[in-house]
C-alpha positions as CSV (number, residue, x, y, z in Angstrom):
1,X,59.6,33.5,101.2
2,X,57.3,36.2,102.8
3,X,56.4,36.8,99.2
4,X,55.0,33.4,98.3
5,X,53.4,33.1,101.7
6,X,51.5,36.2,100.6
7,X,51.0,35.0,96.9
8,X,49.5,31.8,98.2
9,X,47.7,33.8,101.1
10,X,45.5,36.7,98.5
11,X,45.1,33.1,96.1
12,X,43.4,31.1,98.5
13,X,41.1,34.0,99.9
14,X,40.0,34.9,96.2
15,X,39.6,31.4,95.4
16,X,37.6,31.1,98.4
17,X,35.3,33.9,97.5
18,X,34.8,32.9,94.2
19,X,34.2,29.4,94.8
20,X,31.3,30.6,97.0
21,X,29.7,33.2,94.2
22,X,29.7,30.1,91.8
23,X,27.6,27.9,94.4
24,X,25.7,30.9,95.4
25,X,24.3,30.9,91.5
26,X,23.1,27.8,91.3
27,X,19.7,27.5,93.0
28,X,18.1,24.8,95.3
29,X,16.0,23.4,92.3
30,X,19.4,23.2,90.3
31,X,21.3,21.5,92.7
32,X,18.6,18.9,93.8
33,X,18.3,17.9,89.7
34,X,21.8,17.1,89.7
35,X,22.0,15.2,93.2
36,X,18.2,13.3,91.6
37,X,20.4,12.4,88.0
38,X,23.0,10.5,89.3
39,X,20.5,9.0,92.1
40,X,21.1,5.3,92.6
41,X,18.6,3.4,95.4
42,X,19.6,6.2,97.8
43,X,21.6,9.7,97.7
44,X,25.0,9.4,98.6
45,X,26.0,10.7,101.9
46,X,27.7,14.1,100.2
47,X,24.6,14.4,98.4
48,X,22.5,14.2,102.0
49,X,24.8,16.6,103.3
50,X,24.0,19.3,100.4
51,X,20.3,18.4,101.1
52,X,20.7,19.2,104.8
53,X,22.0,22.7,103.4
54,X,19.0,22.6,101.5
55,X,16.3,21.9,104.0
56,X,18.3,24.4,106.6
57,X,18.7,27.5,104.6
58,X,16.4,30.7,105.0
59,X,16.8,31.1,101.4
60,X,14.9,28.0,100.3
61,X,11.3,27.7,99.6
62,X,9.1,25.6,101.8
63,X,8.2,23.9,98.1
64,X,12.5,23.3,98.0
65,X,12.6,21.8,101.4
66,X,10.3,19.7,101.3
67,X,11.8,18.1,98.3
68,X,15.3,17.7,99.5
69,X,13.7,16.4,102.4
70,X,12.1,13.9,100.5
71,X,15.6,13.2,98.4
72,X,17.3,13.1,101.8
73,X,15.0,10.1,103.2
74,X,14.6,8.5,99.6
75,X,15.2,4.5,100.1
76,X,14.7,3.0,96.4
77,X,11.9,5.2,96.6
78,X,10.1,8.1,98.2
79,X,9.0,7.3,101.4
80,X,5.2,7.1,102.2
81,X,5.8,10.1,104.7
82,X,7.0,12.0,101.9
83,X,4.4,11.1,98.8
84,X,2.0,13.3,100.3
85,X,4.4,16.4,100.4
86,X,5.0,15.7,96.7
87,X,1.4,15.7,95.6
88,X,0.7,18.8,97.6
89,X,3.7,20.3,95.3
90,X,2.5,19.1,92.0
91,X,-0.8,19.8,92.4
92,X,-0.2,23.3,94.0
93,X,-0.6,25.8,90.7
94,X,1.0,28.4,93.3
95,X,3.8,26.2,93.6
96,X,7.1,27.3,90.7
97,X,6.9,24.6,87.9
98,X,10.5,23.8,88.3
99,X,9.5,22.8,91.7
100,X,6.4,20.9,90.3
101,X,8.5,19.0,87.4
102,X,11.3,18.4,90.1
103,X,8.6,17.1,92.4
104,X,7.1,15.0,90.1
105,X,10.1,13.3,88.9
106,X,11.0,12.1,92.8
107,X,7.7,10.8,93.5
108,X,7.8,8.5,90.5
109,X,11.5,7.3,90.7
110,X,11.9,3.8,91.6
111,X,15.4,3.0,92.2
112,X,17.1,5.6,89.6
113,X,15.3,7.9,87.2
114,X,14.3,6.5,83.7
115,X,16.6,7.7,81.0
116,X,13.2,10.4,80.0
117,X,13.6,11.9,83.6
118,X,17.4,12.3,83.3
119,X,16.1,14.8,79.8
120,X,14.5,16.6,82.3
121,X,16.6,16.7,85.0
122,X,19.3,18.2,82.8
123,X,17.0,21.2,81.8
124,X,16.4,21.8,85.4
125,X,19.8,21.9,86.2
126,X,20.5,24.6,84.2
């Protein structure tokens, strides 16, 4: 019995740890492409909880919060508050073009993205 307790002990640590050096790979810009493809109306309340993580984290650009801030308040569309944080983003040439072409996508999504943003959204979630 000690035996198994130990097996299933040393299993769900290195599960643990490589669970967490999968997520650690994919970046913010990743993540919010995938949570913006399967966006319907609103992100789901999993979704606003990864975009919490998003906005919170030291590791995130100010370009990357402000879009999964946006995502996280997204009602059908992007909220007027929001539309200006966007443009700044696309129209920054400082600003990564992931984060540009991510940004651009949100401020033009009107209930779900079109079938031409979901193309996109799969390249950036790569």
């Amino acid at each position: 019995m000690k035996i198994f307790t130990l097996f299933l002990t040393v299993f769900g640590i290195t599960l643990f740890f490589s669970t967490g050096v999968i997520l650690a790979e994919e970046g913010a810009i990743q993540t919010m492409a995938r949570i913006t493809m399967s966006l319907n109306h609103f992100p789901s309340d999993d979704d606003k909880a990864t975009l919490s993580g998003i906005i919170d984290s030291d590791e995130s650009s100010e370009e990357e919060a402000d879009i999964a801030m946006s995502l996280a308040n997204f009602e059908h569309e992007v909220l007027e508050k929001d539309k200006e944080r966007l443009s700044d983003i696309i129209d920054d040439d400082s600003s990564a073009a992931d984060a540009r072409k991510l940004a651009s996508i949100v401020l033009h999504i009107n209930h779900s993205p079109s079938d031409e943003d979901k193309t996109a959204l799969v390249a950036l979630a790569e």
